[in-house]
C-alpha positions as CSV (number, residue, x, y, z in Angstrom):
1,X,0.0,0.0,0.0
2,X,1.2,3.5,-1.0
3,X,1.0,5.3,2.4
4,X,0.9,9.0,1.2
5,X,-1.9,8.1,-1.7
6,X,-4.0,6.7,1.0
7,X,-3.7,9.5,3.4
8,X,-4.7,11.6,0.5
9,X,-7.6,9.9,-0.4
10,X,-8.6,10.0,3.7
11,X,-7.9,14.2,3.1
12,X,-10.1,14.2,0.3
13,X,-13.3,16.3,-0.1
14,X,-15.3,13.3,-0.1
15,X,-12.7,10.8,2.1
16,X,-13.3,9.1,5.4
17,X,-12.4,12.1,7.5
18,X,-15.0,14.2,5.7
19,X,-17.5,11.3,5.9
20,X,-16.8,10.7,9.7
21,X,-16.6,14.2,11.1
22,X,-19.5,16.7,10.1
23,X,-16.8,19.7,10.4
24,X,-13.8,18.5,8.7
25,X,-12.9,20.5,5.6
26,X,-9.7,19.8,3.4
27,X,-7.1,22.0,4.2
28,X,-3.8,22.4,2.0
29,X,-1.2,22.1,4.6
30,X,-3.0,19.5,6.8
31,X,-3.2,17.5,3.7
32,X,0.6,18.3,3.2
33,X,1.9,17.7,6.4
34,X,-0.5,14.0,6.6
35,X,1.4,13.0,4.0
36,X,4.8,14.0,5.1
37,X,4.5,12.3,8.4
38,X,2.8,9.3,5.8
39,X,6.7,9.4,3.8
40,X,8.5,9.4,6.7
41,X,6.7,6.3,8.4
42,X,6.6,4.7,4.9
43,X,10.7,5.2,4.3
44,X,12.2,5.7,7.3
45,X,14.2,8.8,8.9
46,X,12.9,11.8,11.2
47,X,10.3,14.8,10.5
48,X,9.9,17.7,12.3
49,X,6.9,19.7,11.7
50,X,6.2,23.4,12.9
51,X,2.8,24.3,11.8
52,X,0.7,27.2,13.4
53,X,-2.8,26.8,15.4
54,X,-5.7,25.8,13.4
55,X,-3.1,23.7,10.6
56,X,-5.4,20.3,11.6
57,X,-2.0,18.8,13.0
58,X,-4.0,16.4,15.6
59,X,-5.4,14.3,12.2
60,X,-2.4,15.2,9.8
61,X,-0.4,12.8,12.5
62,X,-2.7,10.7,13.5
63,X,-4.5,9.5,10.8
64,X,-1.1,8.6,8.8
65,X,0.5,6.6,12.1
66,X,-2.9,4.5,12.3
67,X,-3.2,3.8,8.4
68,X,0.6,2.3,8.4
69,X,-0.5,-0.1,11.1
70,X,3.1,0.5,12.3
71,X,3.7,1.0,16.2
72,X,3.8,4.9,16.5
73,X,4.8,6.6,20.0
74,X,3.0,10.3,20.1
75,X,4.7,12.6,22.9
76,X,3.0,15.6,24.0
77,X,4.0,18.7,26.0
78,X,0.9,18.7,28.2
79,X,-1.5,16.4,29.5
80,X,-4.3,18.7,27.8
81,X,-2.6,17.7,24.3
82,X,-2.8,14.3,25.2
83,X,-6.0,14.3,26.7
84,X,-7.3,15.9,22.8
85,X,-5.1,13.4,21.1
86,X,-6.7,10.3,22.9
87,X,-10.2,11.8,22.4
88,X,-9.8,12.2,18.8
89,X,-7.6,8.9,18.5
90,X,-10.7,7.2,20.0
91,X,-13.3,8.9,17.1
92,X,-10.9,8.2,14.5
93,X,-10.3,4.2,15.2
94,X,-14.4,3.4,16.2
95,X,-15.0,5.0,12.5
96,X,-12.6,3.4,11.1
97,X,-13.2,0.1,12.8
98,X,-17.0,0.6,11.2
99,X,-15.4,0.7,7.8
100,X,-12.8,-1.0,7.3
101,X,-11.5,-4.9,9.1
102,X,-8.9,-3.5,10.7
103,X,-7.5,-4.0,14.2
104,X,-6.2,-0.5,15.6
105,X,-5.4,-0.5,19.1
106,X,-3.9,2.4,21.2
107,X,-3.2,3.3,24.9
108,X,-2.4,6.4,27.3
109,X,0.6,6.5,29.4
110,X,0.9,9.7,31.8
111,X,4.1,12.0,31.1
112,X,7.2,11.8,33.3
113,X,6.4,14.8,35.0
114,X,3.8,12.9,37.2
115,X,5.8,10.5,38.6
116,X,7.9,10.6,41.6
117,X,11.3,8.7,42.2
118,X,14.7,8.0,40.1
119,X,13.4,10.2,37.2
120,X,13.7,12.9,39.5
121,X,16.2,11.8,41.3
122,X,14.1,11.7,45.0
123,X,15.6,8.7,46.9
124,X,14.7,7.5,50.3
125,X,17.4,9.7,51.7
126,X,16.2,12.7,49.9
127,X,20.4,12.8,48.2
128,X,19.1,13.4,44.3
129,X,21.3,10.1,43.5
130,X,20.7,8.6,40.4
C-alpha cells in the first residue's frame, strides 16, 4: 500500500475524514503535512513539523501513524494535548473500525512529570542520587 496516496484519499473532499466528522474540511497544509508524516513512516528517517494553530496537525499525525499499522509513539507537551489526542484517537479508530476490518489498538501512558522517584532523582534519603 502506497501510504501518502491513501492519506490523501482519507484528506479528500469526499474521504473518510470528511465522511466521519460533520466539520472536517480539506485544508492544503493539513493535507501536506499527513502526507509528510505518511513518507517518513513509509521510508524511514525523522520529521519535524512546525505548523501554526488551526493547521489540523492532531489528524495530519494521526491519521497517517494509524493507516501504516506501524507501532507509532506520540509525545506531547501537556496532559491537555494528550488528553485531545486520545479523544480524537478514540473517534478516528471506532469509524474506522465501522469501515474498514482493521485492528487498531492504542493506549495512554501519563508524562514523566507525574511520577515521583529516580526520574527525579528523590531517593529515600532525599540525596538526588541517580
Amino acid at each position: 500500500m502506497d501510504l501518502q496516496w491513501a492519506v490523501g484519499q482519507v484528506f479528500a473532499t469526499d474521504g473518510r475524514l470528511a465522511q466521519a466528522v460533520s466539520t472536517f474540511k480539506p485544508r492544503a497544509g493539513q493535507t501536506q503535512m499527513a502526507r509528510e508524516v505518511a513518507s517518513t513512516l513509509q521510508h524511514g528517517g525523522m520529521l519535524v513539523v512546525e505548523a501554526g494553530t488551526g493547521i489540523g496537525k492532531t489528524f495530519a499525525y494521526l491519521i497517517p501513524a494509524l493507516l501504516s499499522g506501524q507501532r507509532v509513539l506520540l509525545s506531547t507537551a501537556t496532559k491537555a494535548l494528550q488528553d485531545q489526542l486520545f479523544f480524537v484517537a478514540r473517534r478516528i479508530t471506532e469509524s474506522m473500525q465501522q469501515h474498514e476490518a482493521v485492528e487498531l489498538r492504542f493506549g495512554e501512558i501519563e508524562g514523566a512529570g507525574l511520577f515521583d522517584g529516580v526520574l527525579r532523582g528523590d531517593d529515600e534519603e532525599g540525596r538526588g542520587q541517580f
